[in-house]
C-alpha positions in Angstrom: 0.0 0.0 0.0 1.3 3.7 -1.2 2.2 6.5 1.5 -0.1 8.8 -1.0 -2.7 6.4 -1.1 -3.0 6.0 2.6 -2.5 9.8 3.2 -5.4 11.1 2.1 -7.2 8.8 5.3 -5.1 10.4 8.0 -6.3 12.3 10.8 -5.2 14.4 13.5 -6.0 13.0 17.7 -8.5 15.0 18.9 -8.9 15.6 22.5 -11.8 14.3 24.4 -13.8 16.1 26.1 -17.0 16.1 28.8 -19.5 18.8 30.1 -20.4 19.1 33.6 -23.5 21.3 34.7 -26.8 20.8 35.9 -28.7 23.8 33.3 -30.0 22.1 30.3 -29.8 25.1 28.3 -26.3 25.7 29.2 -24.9 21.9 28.4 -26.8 22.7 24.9 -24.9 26.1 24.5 -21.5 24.8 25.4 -21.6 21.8 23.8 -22.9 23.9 20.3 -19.6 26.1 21.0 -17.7 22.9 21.3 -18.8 21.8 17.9 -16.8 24.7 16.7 -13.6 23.2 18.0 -12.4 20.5 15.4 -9.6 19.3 17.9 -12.3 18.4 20.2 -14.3 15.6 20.7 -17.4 15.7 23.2 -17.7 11.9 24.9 -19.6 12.6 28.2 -22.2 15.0 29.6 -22.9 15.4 33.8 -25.5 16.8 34.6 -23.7 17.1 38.4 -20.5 17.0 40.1 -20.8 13.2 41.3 -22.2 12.4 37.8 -18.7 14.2 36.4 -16.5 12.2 39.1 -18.3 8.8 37.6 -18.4 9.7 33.9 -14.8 10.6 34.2 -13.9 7.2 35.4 -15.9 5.7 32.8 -14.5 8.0 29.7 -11.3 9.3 30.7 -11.5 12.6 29.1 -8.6 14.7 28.3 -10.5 18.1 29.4 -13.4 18.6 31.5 -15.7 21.9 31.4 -16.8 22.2 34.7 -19.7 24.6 36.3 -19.5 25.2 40.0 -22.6 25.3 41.4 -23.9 21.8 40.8 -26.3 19.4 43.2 -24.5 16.7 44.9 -21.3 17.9 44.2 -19.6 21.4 43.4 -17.3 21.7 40.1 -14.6 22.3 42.3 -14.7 19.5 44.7 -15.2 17.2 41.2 -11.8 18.5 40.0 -10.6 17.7 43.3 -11.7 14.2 43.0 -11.3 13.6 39.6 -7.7 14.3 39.2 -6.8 11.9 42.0 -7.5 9.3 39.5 -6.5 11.3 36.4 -4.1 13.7 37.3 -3.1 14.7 33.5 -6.5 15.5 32.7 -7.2 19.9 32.0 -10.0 21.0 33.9 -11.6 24.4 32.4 -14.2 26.3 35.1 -17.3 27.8 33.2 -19.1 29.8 35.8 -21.7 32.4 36.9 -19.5 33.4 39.3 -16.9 36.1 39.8 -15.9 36.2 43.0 -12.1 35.6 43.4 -12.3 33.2 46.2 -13.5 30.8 43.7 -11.0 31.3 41.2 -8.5 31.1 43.8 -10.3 27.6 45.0 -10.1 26.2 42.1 -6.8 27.3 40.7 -6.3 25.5 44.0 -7.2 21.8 43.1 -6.1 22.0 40.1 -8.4 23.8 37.3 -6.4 25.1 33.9 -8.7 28.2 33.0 -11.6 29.6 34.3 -14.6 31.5 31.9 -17.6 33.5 33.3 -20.4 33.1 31.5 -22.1 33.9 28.7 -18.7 32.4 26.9 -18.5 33.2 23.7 -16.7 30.8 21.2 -14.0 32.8 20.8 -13.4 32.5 24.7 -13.9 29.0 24.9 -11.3 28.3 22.0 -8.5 30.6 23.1 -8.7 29.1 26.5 -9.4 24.9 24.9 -6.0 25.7 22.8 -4.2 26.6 25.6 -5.0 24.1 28.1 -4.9 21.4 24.9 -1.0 22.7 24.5 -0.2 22.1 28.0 -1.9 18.5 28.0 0.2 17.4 25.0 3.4 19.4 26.0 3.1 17.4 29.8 2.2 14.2 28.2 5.1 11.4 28.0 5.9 10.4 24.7 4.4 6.9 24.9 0.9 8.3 26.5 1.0 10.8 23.2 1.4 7.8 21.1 -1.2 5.5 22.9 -3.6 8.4 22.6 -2.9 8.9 18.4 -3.1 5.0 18.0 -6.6 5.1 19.6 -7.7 8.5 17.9 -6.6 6.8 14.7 -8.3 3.3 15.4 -11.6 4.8 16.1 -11.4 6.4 12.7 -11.2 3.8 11.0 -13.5 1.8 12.3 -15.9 4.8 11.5 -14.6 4.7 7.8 -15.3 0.6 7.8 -18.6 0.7 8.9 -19.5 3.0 6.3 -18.2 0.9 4.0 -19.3 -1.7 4.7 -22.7 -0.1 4.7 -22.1 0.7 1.4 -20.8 -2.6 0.2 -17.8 -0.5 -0.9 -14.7 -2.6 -2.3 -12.3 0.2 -4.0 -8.9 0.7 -3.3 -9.7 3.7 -0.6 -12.3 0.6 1.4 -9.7 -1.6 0.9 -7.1 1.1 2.4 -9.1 1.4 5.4 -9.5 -2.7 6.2 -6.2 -3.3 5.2 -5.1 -0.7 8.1 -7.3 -2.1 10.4 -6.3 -5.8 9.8 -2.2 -4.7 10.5 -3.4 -4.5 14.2 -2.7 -8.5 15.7 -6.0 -7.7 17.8 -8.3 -6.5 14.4 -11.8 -7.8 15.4 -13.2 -10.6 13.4 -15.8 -9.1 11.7 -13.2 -5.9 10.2 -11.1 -9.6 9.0 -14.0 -11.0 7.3 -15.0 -8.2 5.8 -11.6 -7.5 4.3 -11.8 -11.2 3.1 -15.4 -10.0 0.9 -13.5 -7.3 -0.4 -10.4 -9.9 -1.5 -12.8 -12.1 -3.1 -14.6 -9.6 -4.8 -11.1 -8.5 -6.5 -10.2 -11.9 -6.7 -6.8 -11.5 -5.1 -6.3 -14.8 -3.8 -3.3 -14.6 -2.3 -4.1 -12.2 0.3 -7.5 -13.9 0.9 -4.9 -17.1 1.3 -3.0 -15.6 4.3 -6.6 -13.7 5.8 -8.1 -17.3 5.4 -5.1 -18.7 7.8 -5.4 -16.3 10.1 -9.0 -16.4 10.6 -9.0 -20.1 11.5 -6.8 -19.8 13.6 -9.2 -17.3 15.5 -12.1 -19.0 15.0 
């Protein structure tokens, strides 16, 4: 397979990313100005502090937008607890509140940025980019890479299952399987799939080795 062929089918890691706050209209609002961010990508919504402890657990996000005055548990005392268990992640405070004591708390625990609202976009994504720098430029080099691998994995399993939607068995479809089938543990189905497309271009070779491998899977 070509460099330029396969080109074309990279993308960048985006950062995950998860809402905390217990206003409807505000998750809605922040996560529409988060749409406008390509480097991010939204994965969990709290609709309280304890909800945000949990869902960070569950999702491991790379940035958390927090609100403070949430039921059951504060933003702040969320940060707190979150980044005892994921100390690498960039907390951003979006809050009503101006008064310095809570800035100052938390700055504290651990927040990266803090935005009063109304944000407006251009707030939200000079503040994202900065805290997104820091993440990457504190990250080891092998966390980076684990991070790109998975980015890139979940993109291509996007690509393959519109593909295979679309019974699609050109060079770009068979790009994208043949990508997904370097990993040792590809999921049988992406394998089998690749084999259709094989025997569809009747390249029996390949289906030969594919054949092999998959028996010795299943």
């Amino acid at each position: 397979m070509s460099n330029e062929n396969w080109g074309s089918l990279e993308q960048p890691a985006r950062l995950r990313v998860m809402i905390a706050d217990d206003i409807m209209e505000t998750r809605r609002s922040t996560r529409l100005l988060l749409s406008l961010i390509p480097e991010a990508k939204l994965v969990a919504i709290a609709h309280n502090g304890r909800q945000a402890v949990e869902l960070a657990r569950e999702h491991k996000p790379d940035i958390a937008l927090m609100d403070v005055s949430m039921p059951e548990m504060d933003g702040v005392s969320a940060i707190e607890e979150m980044l005892k268990y994921q100390p690498g992640m960039g907390c951003i405070v979006i809050s009503a509140e101006r008064d310095s004591e809570t800035l100052r708390r938390a700055m504290r625990v651990g927040a990266k940025g803090y935005l009063i609202k109304p944000v407006t976009s251009e707030e939200l994504e000079a503040t994202f980019h900065r805290v997104a720098k820091s993440i990457r430029e504190n990250r080891l080099p092998g966390e980076q890479n684990a991070q790109d691998k998975h980015e890139q994995k979940v993109f291509l399993q996007q690509m393959a299952m519109k593909y295979v939607k679309a019974r699609r068995t050109d060079d770009e479809a068979l790009a994208v399987f043949e990508k997904l089938a370097a990993d040792p543990d590809c999921d049988v189905p992406w394998l089998k799939s690749l084999a259709v497309i094989y025997v569809f271009r009747q390249e029996w070779h390949k289906l030969k080795r594919l054949s092999e491998r998959l028996e010795r899977l299943t």
